[in-house]
VEXDREN-2710 file (C-alpha; in Angstrom, 1 decimal):
% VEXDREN-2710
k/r/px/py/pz
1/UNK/88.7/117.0/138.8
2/UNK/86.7/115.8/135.7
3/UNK/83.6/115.5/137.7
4/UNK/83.6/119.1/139.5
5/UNK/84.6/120.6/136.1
6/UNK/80.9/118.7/134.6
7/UNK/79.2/120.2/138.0
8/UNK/80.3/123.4/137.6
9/UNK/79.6/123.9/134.0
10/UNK/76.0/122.3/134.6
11/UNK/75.7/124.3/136.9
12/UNK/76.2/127.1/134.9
13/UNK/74.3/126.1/132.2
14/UNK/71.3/126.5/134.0
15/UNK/71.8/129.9/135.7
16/UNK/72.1/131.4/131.7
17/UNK/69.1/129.4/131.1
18/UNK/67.2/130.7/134.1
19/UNK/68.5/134.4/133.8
20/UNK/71.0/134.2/136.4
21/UNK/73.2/135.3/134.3
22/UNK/73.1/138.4/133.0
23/UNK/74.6/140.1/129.9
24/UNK/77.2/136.7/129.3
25/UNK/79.1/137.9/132.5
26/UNK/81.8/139.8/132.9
27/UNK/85.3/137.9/132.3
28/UNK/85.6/136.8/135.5
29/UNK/82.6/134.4/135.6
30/UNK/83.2/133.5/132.1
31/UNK/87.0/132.0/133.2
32/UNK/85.6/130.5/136.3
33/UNK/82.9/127.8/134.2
34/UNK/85.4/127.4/131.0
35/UNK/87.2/123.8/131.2
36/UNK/90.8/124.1/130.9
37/UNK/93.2/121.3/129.1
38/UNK/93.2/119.8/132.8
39/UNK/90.0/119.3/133.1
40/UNK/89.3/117.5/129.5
41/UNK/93.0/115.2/129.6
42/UNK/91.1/112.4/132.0
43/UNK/88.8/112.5/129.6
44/UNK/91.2/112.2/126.4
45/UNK/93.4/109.6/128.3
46/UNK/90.6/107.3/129.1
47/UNK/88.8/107.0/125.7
48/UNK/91.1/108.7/123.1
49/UNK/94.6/108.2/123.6
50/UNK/94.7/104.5/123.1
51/UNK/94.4/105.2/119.7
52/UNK/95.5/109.0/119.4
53/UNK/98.9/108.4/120.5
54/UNK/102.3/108.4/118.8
55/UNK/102.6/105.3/116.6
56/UNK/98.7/104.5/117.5
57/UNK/96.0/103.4/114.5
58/UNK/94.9/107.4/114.9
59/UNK/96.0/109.8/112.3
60/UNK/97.3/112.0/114.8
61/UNK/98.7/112.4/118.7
62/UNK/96.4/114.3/121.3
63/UNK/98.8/113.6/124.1
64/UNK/100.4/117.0/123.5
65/UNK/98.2/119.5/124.4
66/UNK/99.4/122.1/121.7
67/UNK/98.4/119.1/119.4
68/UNK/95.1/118.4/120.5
69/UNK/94.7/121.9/120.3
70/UNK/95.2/122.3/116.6
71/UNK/92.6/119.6/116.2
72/UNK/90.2/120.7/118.8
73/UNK/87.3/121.8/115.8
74/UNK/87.7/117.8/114.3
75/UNK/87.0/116.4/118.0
76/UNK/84.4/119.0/118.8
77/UNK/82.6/117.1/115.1
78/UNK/83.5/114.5/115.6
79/UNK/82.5/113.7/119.5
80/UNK/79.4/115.2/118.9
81/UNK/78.4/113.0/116.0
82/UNK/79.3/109.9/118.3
83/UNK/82.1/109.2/115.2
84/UNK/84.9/109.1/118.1
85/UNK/85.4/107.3/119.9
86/UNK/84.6/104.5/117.4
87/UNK/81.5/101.9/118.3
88/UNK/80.7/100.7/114.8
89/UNK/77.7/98.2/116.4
90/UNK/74.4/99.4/115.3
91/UNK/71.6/100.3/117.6
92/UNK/69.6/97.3/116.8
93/UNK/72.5/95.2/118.3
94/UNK/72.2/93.6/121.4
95/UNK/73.6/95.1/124.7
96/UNK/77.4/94.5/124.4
97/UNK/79.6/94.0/127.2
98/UNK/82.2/96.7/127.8
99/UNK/80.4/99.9/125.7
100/UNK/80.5/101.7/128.5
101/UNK/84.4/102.1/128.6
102/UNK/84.3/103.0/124.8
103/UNK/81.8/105.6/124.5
104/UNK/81.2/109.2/125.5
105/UNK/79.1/109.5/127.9
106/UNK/76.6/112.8/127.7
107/UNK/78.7/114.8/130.5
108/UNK/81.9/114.3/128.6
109/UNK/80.9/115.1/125.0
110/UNK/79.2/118.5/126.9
111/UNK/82.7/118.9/129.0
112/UNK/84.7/118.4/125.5
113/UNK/82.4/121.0/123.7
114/UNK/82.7/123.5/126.4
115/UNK/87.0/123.5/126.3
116/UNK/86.6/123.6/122.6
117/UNK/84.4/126.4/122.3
118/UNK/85.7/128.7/125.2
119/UNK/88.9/128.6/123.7
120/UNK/90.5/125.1/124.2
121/UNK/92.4/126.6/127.0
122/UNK/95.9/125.1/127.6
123/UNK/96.1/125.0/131.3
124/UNK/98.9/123.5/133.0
125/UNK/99.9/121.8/129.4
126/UNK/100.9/118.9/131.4
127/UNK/100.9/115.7/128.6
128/UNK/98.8/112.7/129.1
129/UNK/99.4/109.0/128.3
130/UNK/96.8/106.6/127.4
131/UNK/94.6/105.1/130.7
132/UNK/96.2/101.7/131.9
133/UNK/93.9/99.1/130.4
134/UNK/94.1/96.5/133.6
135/UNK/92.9/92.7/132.7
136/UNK/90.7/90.9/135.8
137/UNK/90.8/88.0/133.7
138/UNK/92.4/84.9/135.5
139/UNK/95.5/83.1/135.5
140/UNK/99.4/83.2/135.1
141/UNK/100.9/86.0/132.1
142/UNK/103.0/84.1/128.9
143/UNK/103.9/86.7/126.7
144/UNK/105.1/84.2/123.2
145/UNK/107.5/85.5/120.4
146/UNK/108.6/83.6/117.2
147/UNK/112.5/82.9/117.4
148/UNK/113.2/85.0/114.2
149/UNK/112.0/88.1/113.0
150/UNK/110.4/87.7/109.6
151/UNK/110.8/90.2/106.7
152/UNK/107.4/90.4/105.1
153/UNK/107.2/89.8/101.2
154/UNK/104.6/89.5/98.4
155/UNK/105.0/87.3/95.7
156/UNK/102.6/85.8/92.5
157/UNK/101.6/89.5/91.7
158/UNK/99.8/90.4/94.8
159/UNK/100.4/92.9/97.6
160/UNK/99.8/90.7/100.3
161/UNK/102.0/88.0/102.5
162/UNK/100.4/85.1/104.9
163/UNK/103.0/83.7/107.0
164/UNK/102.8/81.5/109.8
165/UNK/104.7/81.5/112.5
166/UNK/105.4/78.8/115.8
167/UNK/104.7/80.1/119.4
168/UNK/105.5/77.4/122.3
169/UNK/103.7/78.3/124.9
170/UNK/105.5/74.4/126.9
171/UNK/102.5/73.7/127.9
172/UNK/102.7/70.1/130.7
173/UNK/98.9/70.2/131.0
174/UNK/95.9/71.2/129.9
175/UNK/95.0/75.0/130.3
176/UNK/92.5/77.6/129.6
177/UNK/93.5/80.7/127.5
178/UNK/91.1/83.4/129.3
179/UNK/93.1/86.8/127.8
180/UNK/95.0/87.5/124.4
181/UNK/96.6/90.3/123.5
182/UNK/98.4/90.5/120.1
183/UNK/100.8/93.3/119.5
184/UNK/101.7/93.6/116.1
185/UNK/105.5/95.3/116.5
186/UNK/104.6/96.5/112.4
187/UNK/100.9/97.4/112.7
188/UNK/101.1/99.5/109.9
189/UNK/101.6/96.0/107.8
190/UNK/99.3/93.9/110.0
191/UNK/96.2/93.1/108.1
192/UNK/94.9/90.6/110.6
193/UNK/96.5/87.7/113.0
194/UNK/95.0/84.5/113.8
195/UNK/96.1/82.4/116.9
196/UNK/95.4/78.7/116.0
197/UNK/96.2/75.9/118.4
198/UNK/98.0/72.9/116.5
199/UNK/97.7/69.8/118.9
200/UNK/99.2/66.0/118.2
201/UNK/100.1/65.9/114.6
202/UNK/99.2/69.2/113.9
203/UNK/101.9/69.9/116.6
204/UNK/104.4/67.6/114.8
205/UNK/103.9/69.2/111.7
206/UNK/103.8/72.7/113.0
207/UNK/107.4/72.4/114.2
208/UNK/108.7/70.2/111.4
209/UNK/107.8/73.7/108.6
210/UNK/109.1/75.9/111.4
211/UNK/112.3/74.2/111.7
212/UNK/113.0/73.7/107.7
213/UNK/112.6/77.5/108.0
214/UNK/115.6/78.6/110.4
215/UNK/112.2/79.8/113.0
216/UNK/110.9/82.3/110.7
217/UNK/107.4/80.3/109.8
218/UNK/105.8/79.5/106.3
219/UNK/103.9/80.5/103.9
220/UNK/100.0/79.9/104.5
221/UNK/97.9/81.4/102.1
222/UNK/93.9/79.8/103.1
223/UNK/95.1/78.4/106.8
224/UNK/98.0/77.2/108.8
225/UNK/98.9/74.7/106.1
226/UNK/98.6/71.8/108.3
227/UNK/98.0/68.7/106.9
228/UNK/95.3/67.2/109.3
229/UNK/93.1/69.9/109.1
230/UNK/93.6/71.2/105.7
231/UNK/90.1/72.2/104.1
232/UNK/88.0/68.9/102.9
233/UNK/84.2/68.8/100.7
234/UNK/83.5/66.7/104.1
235/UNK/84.7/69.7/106.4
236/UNK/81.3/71.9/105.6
237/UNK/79.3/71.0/108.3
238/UNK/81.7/71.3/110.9
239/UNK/82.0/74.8/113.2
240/UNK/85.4/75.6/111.8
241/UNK/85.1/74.2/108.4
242/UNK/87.8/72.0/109.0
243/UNK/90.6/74.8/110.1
244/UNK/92.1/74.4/114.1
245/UNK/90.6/75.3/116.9
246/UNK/90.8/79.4/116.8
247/UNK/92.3/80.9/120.2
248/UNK/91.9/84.7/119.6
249/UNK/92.2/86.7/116.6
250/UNK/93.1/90.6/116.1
251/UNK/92.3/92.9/113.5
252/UNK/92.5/97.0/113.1
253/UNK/90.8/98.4/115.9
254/UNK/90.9/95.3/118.3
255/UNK/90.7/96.2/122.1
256/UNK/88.8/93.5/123.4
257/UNK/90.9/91.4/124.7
258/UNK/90.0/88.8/128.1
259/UNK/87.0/86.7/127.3
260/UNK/83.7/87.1/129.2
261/UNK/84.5/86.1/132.9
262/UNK/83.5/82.3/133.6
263/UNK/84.9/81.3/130.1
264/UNK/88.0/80.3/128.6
265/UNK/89.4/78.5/125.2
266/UNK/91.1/75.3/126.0
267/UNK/94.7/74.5/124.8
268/UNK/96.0/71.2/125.3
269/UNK/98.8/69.9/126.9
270/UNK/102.2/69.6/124.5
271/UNK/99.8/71.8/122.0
272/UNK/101.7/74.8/120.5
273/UNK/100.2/78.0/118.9
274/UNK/100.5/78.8/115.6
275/UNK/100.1/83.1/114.7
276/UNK/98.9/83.5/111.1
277/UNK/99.9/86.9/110.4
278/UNK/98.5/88.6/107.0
279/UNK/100.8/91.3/106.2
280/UNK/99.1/93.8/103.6
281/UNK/102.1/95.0/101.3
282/UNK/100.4/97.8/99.2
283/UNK/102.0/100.4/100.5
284/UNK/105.6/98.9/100.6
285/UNK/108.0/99.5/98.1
286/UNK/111.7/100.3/97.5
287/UNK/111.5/104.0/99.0
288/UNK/109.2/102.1/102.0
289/UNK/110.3/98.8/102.2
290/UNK/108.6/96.2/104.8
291/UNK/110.8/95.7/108.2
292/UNK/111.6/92.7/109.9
293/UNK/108.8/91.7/112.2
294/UNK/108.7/90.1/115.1
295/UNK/104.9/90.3/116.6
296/UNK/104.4/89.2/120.3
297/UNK/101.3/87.6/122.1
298/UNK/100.5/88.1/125.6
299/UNK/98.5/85.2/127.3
300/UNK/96.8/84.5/130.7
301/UNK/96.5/80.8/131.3
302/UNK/94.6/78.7/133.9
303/UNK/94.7/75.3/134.5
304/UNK/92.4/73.1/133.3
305/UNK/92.1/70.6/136.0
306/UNK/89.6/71.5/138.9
307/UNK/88.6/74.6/136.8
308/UNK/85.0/75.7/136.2
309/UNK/85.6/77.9/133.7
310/UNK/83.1/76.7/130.5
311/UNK/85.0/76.1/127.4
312/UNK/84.7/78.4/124.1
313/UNK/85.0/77.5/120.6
314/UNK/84.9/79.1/117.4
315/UNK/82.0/78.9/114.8
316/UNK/82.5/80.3/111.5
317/UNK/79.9/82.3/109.1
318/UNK/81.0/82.9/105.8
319/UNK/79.1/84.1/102.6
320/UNK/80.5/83.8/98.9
321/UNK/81.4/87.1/97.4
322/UNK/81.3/87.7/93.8
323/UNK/81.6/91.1/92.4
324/UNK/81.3/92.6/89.5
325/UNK/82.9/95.7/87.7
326/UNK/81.6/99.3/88.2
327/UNK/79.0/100.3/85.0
328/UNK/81.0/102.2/83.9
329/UNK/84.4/99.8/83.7
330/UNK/84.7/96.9/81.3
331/UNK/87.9/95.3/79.6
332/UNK/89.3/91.7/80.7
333/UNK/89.6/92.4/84.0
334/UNK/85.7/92.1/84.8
335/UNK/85.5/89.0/83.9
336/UNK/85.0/85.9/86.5
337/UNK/87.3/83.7/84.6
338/UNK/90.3/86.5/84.9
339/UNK/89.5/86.5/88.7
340/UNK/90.0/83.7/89.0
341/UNK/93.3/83.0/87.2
342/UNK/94.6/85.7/89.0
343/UNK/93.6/84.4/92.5
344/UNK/95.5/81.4/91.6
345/UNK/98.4/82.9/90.5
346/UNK/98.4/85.0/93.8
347/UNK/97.4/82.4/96.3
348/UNK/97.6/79.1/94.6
349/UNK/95.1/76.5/93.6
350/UNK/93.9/75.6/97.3
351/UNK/92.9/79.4/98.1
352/UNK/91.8/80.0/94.8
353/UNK/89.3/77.4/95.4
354/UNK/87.7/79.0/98.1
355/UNK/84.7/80.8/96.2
356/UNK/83.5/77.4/94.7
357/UNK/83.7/75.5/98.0
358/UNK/81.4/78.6/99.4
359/UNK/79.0/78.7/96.6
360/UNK/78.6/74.9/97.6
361/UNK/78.5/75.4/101.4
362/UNK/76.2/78.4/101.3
363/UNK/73.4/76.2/98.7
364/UNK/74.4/79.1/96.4
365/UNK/74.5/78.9/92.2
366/UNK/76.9/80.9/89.7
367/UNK/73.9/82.5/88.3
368/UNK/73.4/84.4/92.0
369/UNK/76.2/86.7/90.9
370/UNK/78.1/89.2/90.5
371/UNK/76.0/90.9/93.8
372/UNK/76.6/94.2/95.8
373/UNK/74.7/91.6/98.6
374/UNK/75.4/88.2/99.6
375/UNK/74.3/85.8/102.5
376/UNK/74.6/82.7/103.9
377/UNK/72.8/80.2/106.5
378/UNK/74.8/78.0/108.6
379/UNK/73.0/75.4/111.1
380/UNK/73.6/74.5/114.7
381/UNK/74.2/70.9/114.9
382/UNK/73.7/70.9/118.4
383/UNK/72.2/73.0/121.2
384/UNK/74.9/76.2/122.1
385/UNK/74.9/79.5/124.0
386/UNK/76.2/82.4/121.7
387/UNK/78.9/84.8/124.0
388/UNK/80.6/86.5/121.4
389/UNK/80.2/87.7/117.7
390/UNK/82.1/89.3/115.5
391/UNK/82.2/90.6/111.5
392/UNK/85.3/90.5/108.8
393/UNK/85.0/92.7/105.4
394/UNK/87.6/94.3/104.0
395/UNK/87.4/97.7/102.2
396/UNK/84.6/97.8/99.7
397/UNK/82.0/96.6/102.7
398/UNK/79.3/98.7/103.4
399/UNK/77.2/96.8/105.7
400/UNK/77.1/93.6/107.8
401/UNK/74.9/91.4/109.9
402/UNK/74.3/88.2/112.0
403/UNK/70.9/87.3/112.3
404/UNK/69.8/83.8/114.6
405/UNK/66.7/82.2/112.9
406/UNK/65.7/85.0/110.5
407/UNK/62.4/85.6/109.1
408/UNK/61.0/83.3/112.1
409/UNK/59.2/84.4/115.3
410/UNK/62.4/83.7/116.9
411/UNK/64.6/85.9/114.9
412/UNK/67.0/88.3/116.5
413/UNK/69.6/90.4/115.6
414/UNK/73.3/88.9/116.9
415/UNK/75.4/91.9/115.6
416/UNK/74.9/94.9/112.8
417/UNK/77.6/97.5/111.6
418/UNK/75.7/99.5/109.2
419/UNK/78.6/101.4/108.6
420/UNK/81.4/99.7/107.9
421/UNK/84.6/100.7/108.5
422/UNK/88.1/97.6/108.1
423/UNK/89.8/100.2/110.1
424/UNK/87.9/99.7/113.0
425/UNK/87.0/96.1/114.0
426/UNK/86.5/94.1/117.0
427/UNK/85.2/90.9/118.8
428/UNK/81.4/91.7/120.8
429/UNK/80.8/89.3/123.7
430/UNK/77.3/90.0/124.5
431/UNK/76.2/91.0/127.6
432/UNK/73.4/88.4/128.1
433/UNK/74.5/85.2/126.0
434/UNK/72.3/83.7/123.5
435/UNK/71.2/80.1/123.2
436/UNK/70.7/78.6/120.0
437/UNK/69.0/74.8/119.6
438/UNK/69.9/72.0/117.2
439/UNK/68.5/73.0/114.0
440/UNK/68.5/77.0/114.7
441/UNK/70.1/79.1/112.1
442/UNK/72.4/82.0/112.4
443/UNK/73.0/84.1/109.0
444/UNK/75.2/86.3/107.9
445/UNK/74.8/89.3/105.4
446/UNK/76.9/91.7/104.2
447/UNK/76.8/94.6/101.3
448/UNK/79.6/96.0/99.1
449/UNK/79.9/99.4/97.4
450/UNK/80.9/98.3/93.5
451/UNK/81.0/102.1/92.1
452/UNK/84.8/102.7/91.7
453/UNK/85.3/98.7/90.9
454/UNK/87.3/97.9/87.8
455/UNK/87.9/94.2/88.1
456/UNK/85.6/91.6/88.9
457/UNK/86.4/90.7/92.6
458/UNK/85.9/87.3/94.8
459/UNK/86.4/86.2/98.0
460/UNK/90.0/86.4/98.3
461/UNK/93.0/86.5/101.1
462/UNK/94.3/89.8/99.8
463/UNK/93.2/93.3/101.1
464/UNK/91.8/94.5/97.9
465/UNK/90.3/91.0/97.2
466/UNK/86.9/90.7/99.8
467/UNK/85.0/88.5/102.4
468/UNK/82.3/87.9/104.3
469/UNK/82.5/86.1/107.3
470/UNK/80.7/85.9/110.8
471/UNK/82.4/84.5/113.7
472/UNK/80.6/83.4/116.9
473/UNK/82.2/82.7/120.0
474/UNK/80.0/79.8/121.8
475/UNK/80.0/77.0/124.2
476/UNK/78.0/73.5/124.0
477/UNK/75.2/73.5/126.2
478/UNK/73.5/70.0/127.7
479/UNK/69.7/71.4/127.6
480/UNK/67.0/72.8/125.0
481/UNK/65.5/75.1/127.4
482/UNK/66.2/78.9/126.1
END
C-alpha cells in the first residue's frame, strides 16, 4: 500500500512538472494522487508510534487518527527538518548500524507531506499500533523482576533516588547475554538503569543487602555499593574504573537493544545481576507522589561453552565537570566550596568525591575551571576493536564527542551529537568496528550551556547536577594489525 501510494504521487509529481497536468485538475485527479490516513499509518507505525503512543516518551498519541490529525502541521515541521524521528548522531559520525530503521527515508517524508498538505485525509480511520520490534539475536528469553516493588524516595535535600536492586537470573554455567531490554514499569521516574553483574563475593554481598532489605534493594548513590569493587586511587587505569562488569544500560530514548551479531557480554555461572535504577524525583510531590516500582529486564542468553560469539566489555570515558554560575547570578550558591557541601549532603562523602578523583584521572588542575567545556584522554592498555559507543549528559549539555587518537594522522571521530538532547539517548554499535592499539587514545568532549545557571554545578548523580562520560563497547583483540 505504502509503496503504490509513493508511485503514484511520484508519478504525479512529474506530470505537473512536465505540463501534463493542466489547470491543478479537476477534483477527481486531485482525490486520486492525495494519500489518505491509510496510506501514511505504515509509515507512522514503523517509525513513530514507538514513541508516539499512549504512555510512550512522546508528548502525544498518533495512534488515533483524529489525533494525528490535530498535529499533522508539527509532523509536516518536524519530518521535514529530520527532527522526528530522532537520530541525534552527527553527520561526521561513522556509519551506525540500524539508522536505516530509524530515519525517514526521502519517499516517506514526501508521502507524509503530501497527506498533510492535501488535507490529512482520514480514510478508513482504522488505529495503528506501534510495528513489532522482533530480536534475531540468539539464545533462550529470561525476563528478571526484583521480588518487591520499591517506592522511590529522595532524601539529604536532593530530588533524586539510586537504588539497587537483585535480579537472579540462576544461572548453572557460564552464558552470554546477546539482548537486553529494560522496561522501566515508571518511566516517567526512570533517569537511567544500569545492569551490573556481581560474581563471587560481589554475589555474596549482593544478596546479603538484598535480604536485610525484605527484596526491595539498597541505596547506591556512585555504584552498586559492593564492597570488592567499590572505587579505589588504584582503580584509574582500569576500563571500568573499578565498578562491575556493565551488562546493558538504558536511558530516555533507548531502543537499541541485541548487541551486534557475533557478540555477546559474558555472565558467569552462580553470578547474579544487579539493576541500578536512578529515579529522578523532581517532579514528585504530595499532589504527584512516586508509585511503587517494579522495573523488569528481558534477556536472551547463550551458553558459553562451544560458543563463538566474542566477548564485550565495557570501557568508560569520563571528563570532570565544573561549572560555574550564569554572569549575571552570584550569592553563596556559586561558589565551589557550597557545591560541594551540598553534594555531600545529597550523596554522601564517596560520591561527593567523585569530581576530585576525576580531576586526578583526567591530569586536570582546579585552576582549569569552572568551564562551559571539558575533556578527557583515556589510554588503551592493550590492543581492542571498538563495536559500540555511546554519550551521557544530562540537561545543561550542548554538545558531545569521542574522538580515537585526536589531533594525530590517525584521528577519527567515534561518535558526535552536536545537539544534545537527555531526552533522547542511545547505545551506537558501529557498522564497521574500530581497532584501537596499546597506547591509542580515545577522548571525550563535551559542552554545557551556563546562561540560566545560578549555582556552581559539578559532576554529580542528580539530574540537575551534570556529567560527562563516554562509554565504549569493545572486545580484546590478539593482533596490532588495523
Amino acid at each position: 500500500m505504502r509503496r503504490a501510494a509513493i508511485a503514484v504521487l511520484a508519478a504525479a509529481a512529474l506530470a505537473v512538472a512536465g505540463g501534463m497536468v493542466h489547470g491543478g485538475g479537476g477534483p477527481g485527479a486531485s482525490a486520486a494522487v492525495t494519500p489518505t490516513w491509510d496510506d501514511v499509518a505504515p509509515v507512522f507505525a514503523a517509525k513513530c508510534a514507538g514513541c508516539h503512543q499512549q504512555g510512550g516518551v512522546a508528548p502525544f498519541s498518533i495512534t488515533n487518527v483524529l489525533t494525528a490529525k490535530a498535529y499533522s502541521k508539527p509532523i509536516l515541521a518536524m519530518t521535514q527538518a529530520g527532527a522526528m524521528p530522532p537520530w541525534m548522531p552527527g553527520r561526521d559520525s561513522p556509519p551506525i548500524l540500524g539508522s536505516s530503521r530509524r530515519l525517514l527515508t526521502a519517499d516517506e517524508k514526501f508521502l507524509i507531506a503530501s497527506w498533510v498538505r492535501g488535507g490529512a485525509k482520514v480514510g478508513s480511520g482504522r488505529r495503528i499500533t506501534p510495528a513489532a520490534v522482533t530480536s534475531p539475536a540468539p539464545g533462550a528469553a529470561v525476563t528478571l523482576r526484583p521480588k518487591q516493588a520499591y517506592t522511590p524516595r529522595a532524601a539529604g535535600g536532593s530530588t533524586d533516588d539510586y537504588h539497587c536492586m537483585l535480579l537472579d537470573p540462576k544461572l548453572t554455567q557460564d552464558m552470554y547475554v546477546t539482548s537486553a531490554v529494560v522496561r522501566p514499569q515508571r518511566s516517567t521516574l526512570v533517569h537511567h538503569a544500569i545492569l551490573f553483574e556481581a560474581a563471587g563475593a560481589n554475589a555474596t554481598e549482593a544478596r546479603r543487602l538484598d535480604a536485610a532489605s525484605g527484596g526491595k534493594g539498597w541505596t547506591c548513590f556512585g555504584g552498586p555499593e559492593l564492597t570488592e569493587t567499590r572505587g579505589a586511587a588504584g582503580n584509574g587505569p582500569s576500563d571500568r574504573l573499578g565498578s562491575p562488569p556493565w551488562i546493558s544500560a538504558w536511558v530516555p530514548g533507548h531502543a537499541t537493544n541485541d548487541l551486534p551479531v557475533g557478540t555477546g557480554v559474558l555472565v558467569h555461572k552462580g553470578a547474579v545481576i544487579v539493576m541500578q535504577i536512578h529515579y529522578n524525583l523532581l517532579h514528585a510531590g504530595h499532589a504527584h507522589p512516586a508509585k511503587p516500582d517494579r522495573s523488569s529486564v528481558s534477556l536472551k542468553l547463550v551458553p558459553a561453552a562451544g560458543s563463538s560469539l566474542t566477548p564485550l566489555e565495557t570501557f568508560l570515558a569520563p571528563a570532570p565537570v565544573e561549572l560555574g554560575c550564569a554572569k549575571a547570578a552570584s550569592g553563596a550558591a556559586c561558589s565551589r566550596d557550597a557545591a560541594f557541601r551540598a553534594e555531600i549532603k545529597k550523596y554522601g562523602q564517596d560520591a561527593a568525591l567523585i569530581p576530585v578523583g576525576l580531576l586526578f584521572l583526567c591530569n586536570k588542575k582546579e585552576t582549569d575551571y569552572p568551564s562551559t567545556t571539558t575533556s578527557c584522554d583515556r589510554t588503551f592498555n592493550r590492543n581492542v576493536r571498538i563495536f559500540g559507543v555511546a554519550g551521557h549528559m544530562h540537561l545543561r549539555g550542548v554538545d558531545i564527542k569521542l574522538e580515537l587518537n585526536p589531533g594525530t594522522p590517525k584521528a577519527q571521530t567515534l561518535l558526535h551529537i552536536p545537539h544534545w538532547d537527555f531526552h533522547w539517548q542511545d547505545a551506537y554499535y558501529l557498522e564497521h568496528p574500530v581497532d584501537a592499539n596499546t597506547g591509542d587514545v580515545v577522548r571525550v568532549t563535551c559542552r554545557y550551556d551556563t546562561s540560566q545557571l545560578k549555582r556552581y554545578v559539578l559532576w554529580g548523580e542528580g539530574t540537575t547536577d551534570e556529567m560527562c562520560l563516554g562509554l565504549l563497547q569493545i572486545a580484546t583483540r590478539t593482533n596490532a594489525r588495523r
